[in-house]
N, C-alpha and C positions, 0 to 999 in steps of 0.2 A: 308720706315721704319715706319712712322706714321703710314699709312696703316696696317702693318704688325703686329705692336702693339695693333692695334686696335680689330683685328681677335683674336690676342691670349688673351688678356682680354676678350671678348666673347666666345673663348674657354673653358676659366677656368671659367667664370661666368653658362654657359650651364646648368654642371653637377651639380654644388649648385643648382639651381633651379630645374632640373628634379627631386634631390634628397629632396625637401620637400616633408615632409609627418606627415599626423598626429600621435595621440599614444595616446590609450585612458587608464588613470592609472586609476583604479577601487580601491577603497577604502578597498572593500575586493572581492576576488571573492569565496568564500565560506561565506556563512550564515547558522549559527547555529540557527534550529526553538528553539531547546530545548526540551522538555517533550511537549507535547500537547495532548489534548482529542478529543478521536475520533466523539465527537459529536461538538467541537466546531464551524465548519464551516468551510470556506477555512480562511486561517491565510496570510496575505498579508504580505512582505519583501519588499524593495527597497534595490537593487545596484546600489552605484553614483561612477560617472566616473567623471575626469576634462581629454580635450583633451591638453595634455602636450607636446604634437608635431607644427612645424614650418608650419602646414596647417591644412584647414577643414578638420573633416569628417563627415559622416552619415550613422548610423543604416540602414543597407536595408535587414536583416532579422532578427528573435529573434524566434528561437523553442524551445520549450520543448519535453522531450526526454518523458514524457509521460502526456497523455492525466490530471493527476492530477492536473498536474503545466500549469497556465494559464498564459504568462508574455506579458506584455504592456512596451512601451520606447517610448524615447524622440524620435520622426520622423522629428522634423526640425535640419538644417546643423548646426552641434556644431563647432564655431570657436577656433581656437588654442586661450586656456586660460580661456576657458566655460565649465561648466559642462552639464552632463547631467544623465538621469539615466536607470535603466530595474527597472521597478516593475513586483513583480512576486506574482500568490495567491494559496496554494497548499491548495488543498480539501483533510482532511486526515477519511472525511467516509469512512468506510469499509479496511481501509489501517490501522491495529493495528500494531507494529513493528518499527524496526529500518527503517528508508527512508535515499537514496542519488540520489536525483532528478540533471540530468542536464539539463542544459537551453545553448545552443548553440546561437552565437552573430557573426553574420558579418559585417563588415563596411570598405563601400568604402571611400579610401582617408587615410587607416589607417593601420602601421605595428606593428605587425600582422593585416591579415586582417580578422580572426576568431582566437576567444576564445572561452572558455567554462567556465560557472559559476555552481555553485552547490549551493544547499538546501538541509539541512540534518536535521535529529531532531531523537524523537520518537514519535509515536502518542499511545498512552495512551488506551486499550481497552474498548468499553463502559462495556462492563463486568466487569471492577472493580467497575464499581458504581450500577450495577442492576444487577450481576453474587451472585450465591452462591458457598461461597469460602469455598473449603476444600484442603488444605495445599496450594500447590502453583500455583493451581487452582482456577478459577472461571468458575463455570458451568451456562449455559442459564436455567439449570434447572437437578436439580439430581435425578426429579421423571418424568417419559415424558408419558405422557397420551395421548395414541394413539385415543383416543375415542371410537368409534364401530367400530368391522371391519365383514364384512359379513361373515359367514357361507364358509370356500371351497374357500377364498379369503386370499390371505397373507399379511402379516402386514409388512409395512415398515414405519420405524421412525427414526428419529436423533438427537442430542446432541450435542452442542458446548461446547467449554470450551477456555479458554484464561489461558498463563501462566503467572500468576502477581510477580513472584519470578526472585530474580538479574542474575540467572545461571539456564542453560539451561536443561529444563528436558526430559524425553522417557517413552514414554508407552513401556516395557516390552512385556505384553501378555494382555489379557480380558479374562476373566475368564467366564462363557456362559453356562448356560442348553443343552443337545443335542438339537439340531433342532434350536439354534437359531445363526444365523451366523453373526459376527460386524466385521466391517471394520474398518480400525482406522488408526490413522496418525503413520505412525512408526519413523519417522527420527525426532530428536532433534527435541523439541521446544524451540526456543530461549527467551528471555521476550519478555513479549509483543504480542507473536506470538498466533495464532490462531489453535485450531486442534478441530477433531471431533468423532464420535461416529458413523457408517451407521450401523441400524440394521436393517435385515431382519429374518423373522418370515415365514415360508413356509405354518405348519400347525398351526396358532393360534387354532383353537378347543380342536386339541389332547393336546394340555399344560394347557389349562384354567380348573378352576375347577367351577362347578354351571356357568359357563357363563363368568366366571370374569377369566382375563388374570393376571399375577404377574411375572415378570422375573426380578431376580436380576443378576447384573452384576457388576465384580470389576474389577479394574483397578489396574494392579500391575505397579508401575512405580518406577522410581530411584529419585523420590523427599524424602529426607530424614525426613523433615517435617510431612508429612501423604503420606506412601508407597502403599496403598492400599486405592484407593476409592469407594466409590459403587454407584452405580446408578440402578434406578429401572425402568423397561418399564411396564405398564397398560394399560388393553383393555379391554373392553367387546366386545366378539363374538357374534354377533344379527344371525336372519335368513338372509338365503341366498338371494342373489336380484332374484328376477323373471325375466322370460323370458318373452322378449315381445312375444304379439298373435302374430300366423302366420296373415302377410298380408288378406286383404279380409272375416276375420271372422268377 
C-alpha cells in the first residue's frame, strides 16, 4: 500500500509539472506612434512584457511584417516574474499616411507561443512643410518646368501633391490641351495620402509658340475648399539632337 501511494502522488505530481509554462503579459500590444513627420527619421517604441507564468521562456524569433519596422528584444531566458521587452524602430520616409505595422513574437517555454504586436500612427507628408498648398492640397510644385526638350522628342514630366485635409478627396477629371495626355491617381485620397500628375506631351513643337512651351491644366476635384486647381507644365523646344557620323568617317 505504501508502495502504491507512493506511484499515485507521482501520478498526480507528473501532470503539474508537465503542465508549467510560461505567459508573457505585455503591457500593451498596440503602440500608438501618433502624428509623425515624414522626415523625422525612424521613431523608436518599446514593448515590455513580465513573464507571469510558473516557468522560463525565450524569444527565439521577432519579425516585422515590413521591411519599415526594424525590432530588437531581450535574447537572454526571462524567468517567471522578470521582465523583458521588443524595441521596435519604424522609418516613416516615403510612407505619408495612416500605418499599421505588425511585428510577429515567438517564444519557447510560453502559452501562447506566438503573438502579434502592432505599431500604428500617421506619418505626416513632407509636403506640408515645403508643398504649395492650394485647398487641400499640397503640390511639390504648381509650375513644373520641363526644361529643354529636343526638336521631334516628346515631353514627359510629373507632379506630386499630398492631401493635407481631415477627409478624403478625388480628382474628378484634368482638364488638358489636345495632344497632351495626364495620368492621374483616380481612387480617394485619404489624408495624408500621396497622388500625382504623369504628363506626357507627344508633339511639344506643334503647342510651343516662338520656342517657349505653356500648358495649363486644372484639376477638378470634390475638395470643397478650392474645386478646381491649376497647374502649369513649361518647356522650351531646342533643336533636334544630331545623329551620330556613320562609323569609319
Amino acid at each position: 500500500m505504501h508502495s502504491f501511494a507512493r506511484l499515485l502522488l507521482l501520478a498526480l505530481t507528473l501532470p503539474l509539472a508537465a503542465s508549467a509554462q510560461g505567459r508573457l503579459a505585455f503591457q500593451a500590444e498596440t503602440l500608438d506612434l501618433g502624428p509623425i513627420a515624414e522626415a523625422d527619421g525612424p521613431v523608436a517604441r518599446t514593448f515590455r512584457f513580465t513573464n507571469t507564468g510558473d516557468a522560463a521562456v525565450r524569444l527565439v524569433r521577432v519579425a516585422a511584417a515590413c521591411g519599415c519596422t526594424t525590432p530588437s528584444w531581450t535574447s537572454e531566458v526571462v524567468p517567471p516574474g522578470a521582465s523583458g521587452e521588443v524595441a521596435v524602430a519604424f522609418d516613416p520616409a516615403g510612407r505619408p499616411g495612416d500605418f499599421d505595422k505588425a511585428v510577429f513574437v515567438e517564444a519557447e517555454g510560453a502559452a501562447p507561443a506566438a503573438l502579434t504586436l502592432r505599431v500604428t500612427g500617421t506619418v505626416r507628408s513632407a509636403l506640408a512643410g515645403t508643398g504649395v498648398r492650394v485647398g487641400a492640397f499640397a503640390f511639390d510644385r504648381v509650375e513644373a518646368d520641363a526644361g529643354t526638350v529636343p526638336e521631334g522628342e516628346a515631353l514627359q514630366t510629373s507632379v506630386q501633391f499630398a492631401n493635407l485635409s481631415d477627409r478624403p478627396v478625388r480628382i474628378e477629371r484634368v482638364e488638358a490641351p489636345a495632344g497632351v495626355e495626364v495620368v492621374f491617381t483616380t481612387r480617394p485620397l485619404f489624408p495624408e495620402a500621396l497622388g500625382g500628375l504623369f504628363i506626357t506631351i507627344e508633339d511639344p513643337a506643334g503647342l510651343a509658340e516662338g520656342g517657349a512651351l505653356r500648358i495649363p491644366l486644372v484639376l477638378h476635384t470634390t475638395d470643397p475648399s478650392a474645386p478646381a486647381k491649376r497647374v502649369t507644365v513649361t518647356a522650351q523646344v531646342g533643336p533636334p539632337i544630331p545623329l551620330p557620323a556613320p562609323a569609319g568617317l
